[in-house]
One Martini backbone bead per residue (centre of mass of N, CA, C, O) as a GRO file, in nm:
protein
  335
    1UNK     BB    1   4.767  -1.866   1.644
    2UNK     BB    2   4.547  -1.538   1.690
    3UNK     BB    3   4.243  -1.349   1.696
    4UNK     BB    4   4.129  -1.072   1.744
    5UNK     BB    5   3.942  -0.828   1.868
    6UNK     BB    6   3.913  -0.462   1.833
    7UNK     BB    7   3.775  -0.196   2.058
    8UNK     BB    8   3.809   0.188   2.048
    9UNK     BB    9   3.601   0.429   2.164
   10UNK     BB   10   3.534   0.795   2.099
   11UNK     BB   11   3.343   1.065   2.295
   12UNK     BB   12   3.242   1.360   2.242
   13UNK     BB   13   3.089   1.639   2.453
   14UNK     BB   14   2.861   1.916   2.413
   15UNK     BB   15   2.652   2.187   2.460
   16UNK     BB   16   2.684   2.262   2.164
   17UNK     BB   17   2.736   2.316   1.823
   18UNK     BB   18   3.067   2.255   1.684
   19UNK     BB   19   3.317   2.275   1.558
   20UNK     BB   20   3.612   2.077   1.366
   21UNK     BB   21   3.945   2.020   1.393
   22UNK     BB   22   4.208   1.824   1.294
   23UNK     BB   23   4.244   1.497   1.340
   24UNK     BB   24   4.463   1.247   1.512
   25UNK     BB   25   4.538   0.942   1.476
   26UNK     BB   26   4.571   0.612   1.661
   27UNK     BB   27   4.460   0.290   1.573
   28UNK     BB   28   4.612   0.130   1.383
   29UNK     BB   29   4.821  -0.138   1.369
   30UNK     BB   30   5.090  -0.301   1.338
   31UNK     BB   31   5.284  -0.437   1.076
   32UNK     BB   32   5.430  -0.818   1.064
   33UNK     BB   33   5.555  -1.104   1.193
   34UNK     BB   34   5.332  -1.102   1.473
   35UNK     BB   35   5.110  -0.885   1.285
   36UNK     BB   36   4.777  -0.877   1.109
   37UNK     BB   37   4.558  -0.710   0.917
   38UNK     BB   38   4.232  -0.861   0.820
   39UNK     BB   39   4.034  -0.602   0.931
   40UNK     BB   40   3.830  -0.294   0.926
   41UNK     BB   41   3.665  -0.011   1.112
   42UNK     BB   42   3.614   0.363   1.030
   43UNK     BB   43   3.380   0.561   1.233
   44UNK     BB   44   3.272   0.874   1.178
   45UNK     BB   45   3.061   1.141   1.384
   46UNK     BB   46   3.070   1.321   1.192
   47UNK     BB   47   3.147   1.314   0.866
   48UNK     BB   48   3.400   1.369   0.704
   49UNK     BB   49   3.564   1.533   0.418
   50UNK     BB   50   3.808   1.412   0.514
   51UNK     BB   51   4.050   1.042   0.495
   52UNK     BB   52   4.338   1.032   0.569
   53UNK     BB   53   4.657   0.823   0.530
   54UNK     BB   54   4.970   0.751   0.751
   55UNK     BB   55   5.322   0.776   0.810
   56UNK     BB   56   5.547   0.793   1.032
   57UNK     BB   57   5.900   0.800   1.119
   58UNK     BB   58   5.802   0.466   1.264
   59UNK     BB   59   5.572   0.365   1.077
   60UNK     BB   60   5.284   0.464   1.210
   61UNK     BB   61   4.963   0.482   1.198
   62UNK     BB   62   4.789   0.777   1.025
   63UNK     BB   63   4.490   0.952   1.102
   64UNK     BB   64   4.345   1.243   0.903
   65UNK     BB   65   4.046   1.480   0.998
   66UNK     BB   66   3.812   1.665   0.817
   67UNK     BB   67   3.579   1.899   0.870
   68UNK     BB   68   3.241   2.111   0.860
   69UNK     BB   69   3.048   2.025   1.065
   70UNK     BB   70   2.805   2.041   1.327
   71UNK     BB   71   2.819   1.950   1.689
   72UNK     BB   72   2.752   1.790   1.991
   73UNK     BB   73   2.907   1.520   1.867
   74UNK     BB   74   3.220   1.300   1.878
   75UNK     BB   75   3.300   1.017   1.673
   76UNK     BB   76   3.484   0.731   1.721
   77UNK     BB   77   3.520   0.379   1.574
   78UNK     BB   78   3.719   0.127   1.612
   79UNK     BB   79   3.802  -0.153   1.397
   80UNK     BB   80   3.963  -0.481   1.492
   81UNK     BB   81   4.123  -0.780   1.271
   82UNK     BB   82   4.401  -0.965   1.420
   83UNK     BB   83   4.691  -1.099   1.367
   84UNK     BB   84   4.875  -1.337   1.641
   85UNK     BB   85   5.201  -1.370   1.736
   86UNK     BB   86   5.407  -1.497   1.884
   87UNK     BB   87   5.744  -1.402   2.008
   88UNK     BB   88   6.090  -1.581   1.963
   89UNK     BB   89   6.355  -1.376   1.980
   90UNK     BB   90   6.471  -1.384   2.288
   91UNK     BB   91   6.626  -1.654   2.245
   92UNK     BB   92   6.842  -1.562   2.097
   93UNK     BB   93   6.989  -1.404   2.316
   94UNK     BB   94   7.369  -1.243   2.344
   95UNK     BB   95   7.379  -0.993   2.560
   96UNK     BB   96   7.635  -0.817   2.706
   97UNK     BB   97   7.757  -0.662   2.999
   98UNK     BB   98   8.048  -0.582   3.115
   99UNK     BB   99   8.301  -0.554   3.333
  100UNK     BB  100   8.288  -0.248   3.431
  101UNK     BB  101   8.091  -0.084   3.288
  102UNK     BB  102   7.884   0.154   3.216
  103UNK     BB  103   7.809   0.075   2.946
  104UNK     BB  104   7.634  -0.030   2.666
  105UNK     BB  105   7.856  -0.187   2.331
  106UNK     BB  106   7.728  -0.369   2.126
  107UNK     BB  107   7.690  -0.157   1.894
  108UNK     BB  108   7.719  -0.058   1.604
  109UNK     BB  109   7.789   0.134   1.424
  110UNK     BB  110   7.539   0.252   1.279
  111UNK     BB  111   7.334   0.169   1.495
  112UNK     BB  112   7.438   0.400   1.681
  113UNK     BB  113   7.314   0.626   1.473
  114UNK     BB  114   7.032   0.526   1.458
  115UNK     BB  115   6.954   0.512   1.777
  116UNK     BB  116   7.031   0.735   1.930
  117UNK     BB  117   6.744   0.882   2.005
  118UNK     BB  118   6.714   0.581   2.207
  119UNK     BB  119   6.986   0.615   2.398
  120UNK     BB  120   6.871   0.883   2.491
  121UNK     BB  121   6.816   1.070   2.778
  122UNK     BB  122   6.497   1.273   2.827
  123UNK     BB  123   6.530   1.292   3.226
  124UNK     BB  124   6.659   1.444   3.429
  125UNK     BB  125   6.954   1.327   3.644
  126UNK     BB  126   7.147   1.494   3.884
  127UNK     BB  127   7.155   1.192   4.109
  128UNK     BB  128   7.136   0.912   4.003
  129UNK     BB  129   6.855   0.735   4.024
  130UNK     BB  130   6.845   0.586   3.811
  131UNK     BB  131   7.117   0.464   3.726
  132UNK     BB  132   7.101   0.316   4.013
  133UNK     BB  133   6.857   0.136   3.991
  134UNK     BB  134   6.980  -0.009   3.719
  135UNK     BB  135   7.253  -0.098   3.804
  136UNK     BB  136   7.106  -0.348   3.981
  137UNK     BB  137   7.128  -0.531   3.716
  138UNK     BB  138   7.443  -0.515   3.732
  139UNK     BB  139   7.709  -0.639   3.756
  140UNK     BB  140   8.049  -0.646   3.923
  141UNK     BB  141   8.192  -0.991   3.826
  142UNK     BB  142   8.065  -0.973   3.538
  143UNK     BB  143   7.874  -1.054   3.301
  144UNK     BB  144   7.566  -0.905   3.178
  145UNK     BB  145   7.259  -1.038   3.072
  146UNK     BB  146   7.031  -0.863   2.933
  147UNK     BB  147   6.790  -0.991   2.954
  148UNK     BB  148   6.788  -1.062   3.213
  149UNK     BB  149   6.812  -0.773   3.334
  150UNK     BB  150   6.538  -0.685   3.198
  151UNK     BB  151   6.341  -0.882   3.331
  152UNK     BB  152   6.420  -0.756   3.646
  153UNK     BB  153   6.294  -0.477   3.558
  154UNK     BB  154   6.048  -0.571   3.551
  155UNK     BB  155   5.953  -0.754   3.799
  156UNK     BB  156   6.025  -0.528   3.996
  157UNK     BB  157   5.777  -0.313   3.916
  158UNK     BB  158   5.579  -0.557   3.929
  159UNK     BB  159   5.634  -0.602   4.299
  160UNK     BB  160   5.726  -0.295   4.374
  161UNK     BB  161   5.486  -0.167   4.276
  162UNK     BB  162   5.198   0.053   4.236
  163UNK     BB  163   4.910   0.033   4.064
  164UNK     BB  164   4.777   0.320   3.888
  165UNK     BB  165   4.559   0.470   3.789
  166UNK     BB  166   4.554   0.705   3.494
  167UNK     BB  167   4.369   0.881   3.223
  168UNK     BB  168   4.546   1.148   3.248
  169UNK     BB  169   4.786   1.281   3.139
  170UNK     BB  170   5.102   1.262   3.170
  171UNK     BB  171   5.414   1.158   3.251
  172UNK     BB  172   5.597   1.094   3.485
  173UNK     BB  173   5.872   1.080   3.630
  174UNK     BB  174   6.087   0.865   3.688
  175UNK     BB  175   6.174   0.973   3.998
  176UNK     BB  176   5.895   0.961   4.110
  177UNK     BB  177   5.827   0.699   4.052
  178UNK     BB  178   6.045   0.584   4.258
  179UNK     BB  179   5.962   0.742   4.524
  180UNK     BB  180   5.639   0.645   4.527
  181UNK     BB  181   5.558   0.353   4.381
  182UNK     BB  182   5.397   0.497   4.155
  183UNK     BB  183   5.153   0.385   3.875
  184UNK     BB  184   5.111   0.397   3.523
  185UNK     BB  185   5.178   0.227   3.276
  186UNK     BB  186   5.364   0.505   3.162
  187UNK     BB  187   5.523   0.513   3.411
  188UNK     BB  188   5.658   0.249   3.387
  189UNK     BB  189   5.779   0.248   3.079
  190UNK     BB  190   5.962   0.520   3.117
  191UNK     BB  191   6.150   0.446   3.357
  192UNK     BB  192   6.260   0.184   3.127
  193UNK     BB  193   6.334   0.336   2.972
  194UNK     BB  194   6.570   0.507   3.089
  195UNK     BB  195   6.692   0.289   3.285
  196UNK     BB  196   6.809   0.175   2.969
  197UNK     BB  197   6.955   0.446   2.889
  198UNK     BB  198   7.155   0.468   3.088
  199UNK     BB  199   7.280   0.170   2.963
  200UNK     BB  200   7.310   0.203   2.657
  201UNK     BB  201   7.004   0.159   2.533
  202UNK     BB  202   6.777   0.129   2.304
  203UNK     BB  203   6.444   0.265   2.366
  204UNK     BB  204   6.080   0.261   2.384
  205UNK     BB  205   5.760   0.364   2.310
  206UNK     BB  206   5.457   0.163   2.372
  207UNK     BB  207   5.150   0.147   2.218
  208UNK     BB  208   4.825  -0.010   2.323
  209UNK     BB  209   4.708  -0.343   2.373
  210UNK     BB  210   4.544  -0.562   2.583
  211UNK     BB  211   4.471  -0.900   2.694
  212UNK     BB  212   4.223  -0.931   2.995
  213UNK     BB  213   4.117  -1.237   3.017
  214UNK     BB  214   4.093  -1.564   3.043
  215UNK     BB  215   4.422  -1.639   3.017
  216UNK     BB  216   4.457  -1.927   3.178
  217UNK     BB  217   4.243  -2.043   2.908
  218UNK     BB  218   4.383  -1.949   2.650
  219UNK     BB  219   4.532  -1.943   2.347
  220UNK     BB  220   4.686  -1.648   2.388
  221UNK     BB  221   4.835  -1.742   2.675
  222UNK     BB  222   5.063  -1.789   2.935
  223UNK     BB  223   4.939  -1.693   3.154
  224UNK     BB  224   4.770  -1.721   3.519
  225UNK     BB  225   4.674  -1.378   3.494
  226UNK     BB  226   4.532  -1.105   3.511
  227UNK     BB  227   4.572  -0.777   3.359
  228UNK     BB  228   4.673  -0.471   3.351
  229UNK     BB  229   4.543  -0.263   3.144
  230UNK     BB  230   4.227  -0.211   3.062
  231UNK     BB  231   4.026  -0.043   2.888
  232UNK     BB  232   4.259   0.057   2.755
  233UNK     BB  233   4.545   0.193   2.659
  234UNK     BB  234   4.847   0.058   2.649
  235UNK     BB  235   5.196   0.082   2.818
  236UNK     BB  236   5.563  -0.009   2.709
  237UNK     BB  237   5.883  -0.182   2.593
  238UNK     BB  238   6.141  -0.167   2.418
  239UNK     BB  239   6.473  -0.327   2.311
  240UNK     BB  240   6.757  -0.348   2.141
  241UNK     BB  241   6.917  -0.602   1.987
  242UNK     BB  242   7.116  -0.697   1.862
  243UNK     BB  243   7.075  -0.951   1.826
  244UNK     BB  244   6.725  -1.010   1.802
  245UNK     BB  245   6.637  -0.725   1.850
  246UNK     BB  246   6.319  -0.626   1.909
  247UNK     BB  247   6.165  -0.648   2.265
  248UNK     BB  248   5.959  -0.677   2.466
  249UNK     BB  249   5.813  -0.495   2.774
  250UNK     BB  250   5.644  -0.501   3.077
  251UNK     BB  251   5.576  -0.394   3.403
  252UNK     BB  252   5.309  -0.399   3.478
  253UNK     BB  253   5.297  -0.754   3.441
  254UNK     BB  254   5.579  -0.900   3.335
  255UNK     BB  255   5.629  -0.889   3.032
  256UNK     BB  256   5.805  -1.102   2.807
  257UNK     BB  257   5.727  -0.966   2.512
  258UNK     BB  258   5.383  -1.021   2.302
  259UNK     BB  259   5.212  -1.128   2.526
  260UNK     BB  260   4.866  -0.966   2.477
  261UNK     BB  261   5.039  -0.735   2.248
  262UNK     BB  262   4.979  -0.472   2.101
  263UNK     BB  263   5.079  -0.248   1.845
  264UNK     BB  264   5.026   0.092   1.752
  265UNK     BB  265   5.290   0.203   1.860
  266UNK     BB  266   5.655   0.349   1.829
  267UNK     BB  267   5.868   0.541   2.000
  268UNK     BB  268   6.060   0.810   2.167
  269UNK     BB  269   5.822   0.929   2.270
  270UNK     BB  270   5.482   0.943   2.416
  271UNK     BB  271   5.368   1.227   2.262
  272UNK     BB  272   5.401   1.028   1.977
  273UNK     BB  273   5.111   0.857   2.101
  274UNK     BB  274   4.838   0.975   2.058
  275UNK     BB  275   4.535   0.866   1.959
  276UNK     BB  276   4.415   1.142   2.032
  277UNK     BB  277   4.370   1.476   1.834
  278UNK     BB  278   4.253   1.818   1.875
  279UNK     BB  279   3.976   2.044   1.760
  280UNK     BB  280   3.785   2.300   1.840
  281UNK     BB  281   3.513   2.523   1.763
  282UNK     BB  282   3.446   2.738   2.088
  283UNK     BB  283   3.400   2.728   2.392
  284UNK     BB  284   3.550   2.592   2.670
  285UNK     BB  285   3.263   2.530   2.804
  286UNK     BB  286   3.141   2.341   2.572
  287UNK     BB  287   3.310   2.096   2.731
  288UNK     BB  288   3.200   1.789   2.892
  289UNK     BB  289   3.346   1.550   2.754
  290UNK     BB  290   3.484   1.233   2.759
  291UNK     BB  291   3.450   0.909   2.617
  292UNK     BB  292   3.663   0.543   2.684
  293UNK     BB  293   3.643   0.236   2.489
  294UNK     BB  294   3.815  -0.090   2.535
  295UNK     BB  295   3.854  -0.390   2.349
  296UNK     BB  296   3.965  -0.725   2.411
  297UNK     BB  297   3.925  -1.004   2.185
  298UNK     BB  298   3.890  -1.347   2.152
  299UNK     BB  299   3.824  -1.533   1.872
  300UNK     BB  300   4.018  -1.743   1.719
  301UNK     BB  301   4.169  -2.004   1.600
  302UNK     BB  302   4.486  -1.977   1.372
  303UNK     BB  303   4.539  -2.211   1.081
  304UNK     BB  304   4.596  -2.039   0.828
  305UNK     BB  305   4.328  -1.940   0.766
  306UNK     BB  306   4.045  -1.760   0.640
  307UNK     BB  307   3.920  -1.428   0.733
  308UNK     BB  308   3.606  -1.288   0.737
  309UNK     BB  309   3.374  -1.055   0.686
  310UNK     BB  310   3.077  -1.001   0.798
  311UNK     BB  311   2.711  -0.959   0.872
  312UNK     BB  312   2.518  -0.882   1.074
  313UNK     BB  313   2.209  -0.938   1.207
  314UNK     BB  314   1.958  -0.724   1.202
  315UNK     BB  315   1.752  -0.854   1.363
  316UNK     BB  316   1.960  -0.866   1.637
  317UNK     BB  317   1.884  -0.569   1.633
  318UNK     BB  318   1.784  -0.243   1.700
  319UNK     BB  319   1.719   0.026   1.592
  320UNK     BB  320   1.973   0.284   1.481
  321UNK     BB  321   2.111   0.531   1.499
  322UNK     BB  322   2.391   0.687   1.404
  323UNK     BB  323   2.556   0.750   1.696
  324UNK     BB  324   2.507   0.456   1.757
  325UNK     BB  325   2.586   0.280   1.541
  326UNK     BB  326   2.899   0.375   1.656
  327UNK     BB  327   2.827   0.156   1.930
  328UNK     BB  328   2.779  -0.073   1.828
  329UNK     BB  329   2.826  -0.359   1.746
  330UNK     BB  330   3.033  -0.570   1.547
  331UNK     BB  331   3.009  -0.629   1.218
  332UNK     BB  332   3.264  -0.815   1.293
  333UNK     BB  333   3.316  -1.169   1.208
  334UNK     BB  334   3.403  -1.468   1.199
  335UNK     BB  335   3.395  -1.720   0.931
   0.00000   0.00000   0.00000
């Protein structure tokens, strides 16, 4: 068990002072028996005249501000102090597709209705490009144990495509990605989620933070080498087995399991996990850029105790003004 650090900021800037519509969060990580929010603090410059919290129908926390005030700047500044365990689930797993099964039938009445929604392809496959390439890790001769097969294709996604940074746009559709053999982070978990709903399995997409520290000796990680899809959100993929519930999936990485993962959002679309949507009321040209930076650092080692905010020393930072003061260094330290 040990606590991460996340720091999340998004600044819009104009070319003159505009007013701004409505805007809607997903910063806040979901919170479990795996993950738990110790700490947190929400910036936002100029003040928003309304801030109030909700849930989505996936239980995902959803943040939304309105404002009255007009800038040349919009700033979000989202810190947060989570507690973090690795999740043995997987361990647990005992399901299979049987031999020459077309799809996999292992979910209960109940369970079958209750995940229609994630067990649906979402993306036309009209020459079954997807289906075929899923296939692959389906046994013809014997039963094939669904966790093994999920993980070689994460394991195959990762060793066998390119991975490029994208950071505006939507994602690839499935078959795009198998054809270039290259993506992003969420045409990865796209692709894998699709693949994993051909064989009639549930999964969604996950959105969140990844930790890409010093992974080979940190106490955070089993890993041995730093991951990709770090300084920004990243998306990988869950999939449901009735044995032991939703397991998480990176195929950017080679992931299985929740280790270095956070979760801020579980959909079963992308466009249902957009971190920050929102509108400005001024001309098209008004809109000069966004920056966006996120930083996800371990604290400490934690083994049972409590965790507080204190607030740093005054004296150790420069006079800041207030749209500064929104991109300073964390106020959260580790008591």
């Amino acid at each position: 068990m040990f606590a991460l650090s996340l720091r999340h900021t998004t600044r819009y800037s104009y070319r003159t002072a505009v007013g701004f519509g409505e805007h809607r969060m997903m910063f806040r990580p979901r919170e479990g028996v795996n993950q738990r929010v110790i700490a947190s603090r929400l910036v936002i410059i100029p003040e928003p005249i309304e801030l109030r919290f909700t849930q989505d129908v996936f239980g995902n926390w959803i943040g939304l501000a309105r404002f009255d005030a007009q800038a040349e700047e919009l700033t979000f500044d989202s810190h947060v102090m989570l507690e973090h365990t690795r999740s043995g689930a997987a361990d647990a797993a005992t399901d299979v597709i049987r031999p020459l099964a077309a799809r996999f039938d292992g979910y209960g009445e109940d369970e079958a209705v209750d995940l229609s929604g994630s067990i649906q392809t979402h993306f036309p496959d009209p020459d079954g490009e997807v289906k075929l390439w899923a296939s692959k890790f389906v046994s013809r001769l014997g039963p094939t144990d669904v966790l093994t097969a999920l993980s070689a294709m994460t394991q195959a996604i990762r060793s066998e495509f390119r991975y490029a940074q994208r950071l505006q746009g939507g994602c690839q559709s499935p078959r795009e990605t198998l054809r270039l053999r290259r993506g992003s982070c969420r045409d990865f978990a796209m692709l894998m989620m699709e693949a994993a709903r051909s064989l009639g399995l549930a999964a969604r997409f996950c959105s969140g933070y990844i930790y890409c520290g010093d992974v080979a000796t940190s106490a955070a990680s089993t890993s041995t080498s730093a991951h990709r899809g770090g300084g920004h959100t990243h998306a990988w993929v869950s999939v449901y087995l009735p044995s032991c519930g939703w397991i998480e999936f990176d195929p950017t990485n080679g992931i299985v399991g929740n280790s270095d993962l956070v979760q801020v959002a579980v959909v079963r679309d992308p466009r249902q996990a957009a971190p920050l949507t929102g509108s400005y009321m001024g001309a098209a040209g008004d809109f000069l850029g966004m920056e966006v930076a996120v930083d996800v650092d371990v604290a400490l080692p934690h083994h049972g105790g409590a965790f507080a905010p204190v607030a740093q020393n005054p004296s150790a930072s420069p006079s800041l003004t207030p749209s500064q003061q929104a991109l300073a260094p964390s106020l959260l330290r580790v008591a």
